[in-house]
C-alpha positions as CSV (number, residue, x, y, z in Angstrom):
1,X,24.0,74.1,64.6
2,X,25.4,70.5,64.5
3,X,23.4,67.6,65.8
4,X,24.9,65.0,67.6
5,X,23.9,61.4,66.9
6,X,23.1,60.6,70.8
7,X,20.6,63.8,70.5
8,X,19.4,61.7,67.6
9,X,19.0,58.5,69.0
10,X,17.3,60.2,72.2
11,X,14.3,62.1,70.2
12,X,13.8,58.8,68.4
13,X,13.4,56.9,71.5
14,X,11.0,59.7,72.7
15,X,9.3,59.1,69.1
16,X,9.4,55.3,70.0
17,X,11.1,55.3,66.2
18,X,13.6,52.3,66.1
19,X,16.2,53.9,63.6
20,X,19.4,51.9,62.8
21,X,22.2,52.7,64.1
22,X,23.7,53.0,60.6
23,X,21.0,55.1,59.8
24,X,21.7,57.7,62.9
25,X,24.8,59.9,61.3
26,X,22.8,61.0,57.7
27,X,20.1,61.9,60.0
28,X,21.8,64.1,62.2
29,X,23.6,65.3,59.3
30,X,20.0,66.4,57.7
31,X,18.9,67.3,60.7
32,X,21.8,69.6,61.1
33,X,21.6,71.4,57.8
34,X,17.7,71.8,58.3
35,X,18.6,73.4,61.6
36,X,21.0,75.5,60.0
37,X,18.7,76.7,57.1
38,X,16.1,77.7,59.7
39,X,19.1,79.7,61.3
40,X,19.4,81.8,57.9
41,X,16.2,82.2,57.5
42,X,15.8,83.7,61.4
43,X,18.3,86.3,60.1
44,X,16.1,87.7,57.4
45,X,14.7,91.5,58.3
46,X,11.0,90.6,58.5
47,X,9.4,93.6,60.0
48,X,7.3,95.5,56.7
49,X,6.1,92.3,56.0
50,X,3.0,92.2,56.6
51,X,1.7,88.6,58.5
52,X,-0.9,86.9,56.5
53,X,-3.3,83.7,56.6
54,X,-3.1,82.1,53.1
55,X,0.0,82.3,50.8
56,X,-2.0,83.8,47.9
57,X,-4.5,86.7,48.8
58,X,-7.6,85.3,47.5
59,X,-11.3,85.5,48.4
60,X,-13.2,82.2,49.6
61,X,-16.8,82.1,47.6
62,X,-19.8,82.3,50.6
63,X,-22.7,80.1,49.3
64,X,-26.2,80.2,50.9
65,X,-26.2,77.0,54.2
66,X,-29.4,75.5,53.3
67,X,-30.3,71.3,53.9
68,X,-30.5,69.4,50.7
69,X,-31.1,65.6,50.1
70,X,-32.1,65.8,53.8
71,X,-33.9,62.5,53.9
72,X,-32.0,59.6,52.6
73,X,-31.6,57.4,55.4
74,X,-33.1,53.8,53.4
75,X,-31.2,54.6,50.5
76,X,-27.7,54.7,52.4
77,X,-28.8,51.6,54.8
78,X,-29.8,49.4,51.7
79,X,-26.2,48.9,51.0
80,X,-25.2,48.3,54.6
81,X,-25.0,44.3,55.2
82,X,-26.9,44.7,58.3
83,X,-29.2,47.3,59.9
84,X,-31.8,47.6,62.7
85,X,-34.6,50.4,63.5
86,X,-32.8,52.7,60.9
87,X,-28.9,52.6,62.1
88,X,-26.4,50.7,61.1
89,X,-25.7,47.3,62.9
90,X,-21.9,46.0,63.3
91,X,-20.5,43.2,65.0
92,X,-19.6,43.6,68.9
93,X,-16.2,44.1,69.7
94,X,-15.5,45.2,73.3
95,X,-16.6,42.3,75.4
């Protein structure tokens, strides 16, 4: 499938990308070969493959959801450089 450079320059002004204008042929030319790969590989007989979730078939460890280190609210505010009634204070910014 070949790309043409004003399909190029359209997408990136839908992607508010500024590309140079020097810049637009190699892309279409990549973007054409990508396109073209993706063409092969839409060829390939895929149906006894099986679909699956993670590339390698592995199981994820379960550990036990339990709280730990639950209360450490005036260790992690004495390095803040400000703080009021137990939260963090930061400067105003929305007027």
């Amino acid at each position: 499938m070949s790309i043409e450079p004003d399909l190029v320059r359209h997408v990136a002004t839908l992607a508010r990308l500024d590309i140079p204008d020097d810049e637009v042929a190699p892309y279409a030319d990549q973007l054409s070969r990508i396109l073209d790969l993706m063409g092969q590989l839409n060829q390939l007989d895929t149906e006894a493959v099986e679909p699956m979730s993670h590339a390698v078939d592995i199981e994820i460890p379960e550990r036990e959801d339990r709280v730990v280190n639950s209360d450490q609210r005036d260790l992690l505010l004495s390095g803040a450089p400000d703080s009021e009634q137990g939260h963090f204070r930061v400067p105003k910014i929305i007027e």
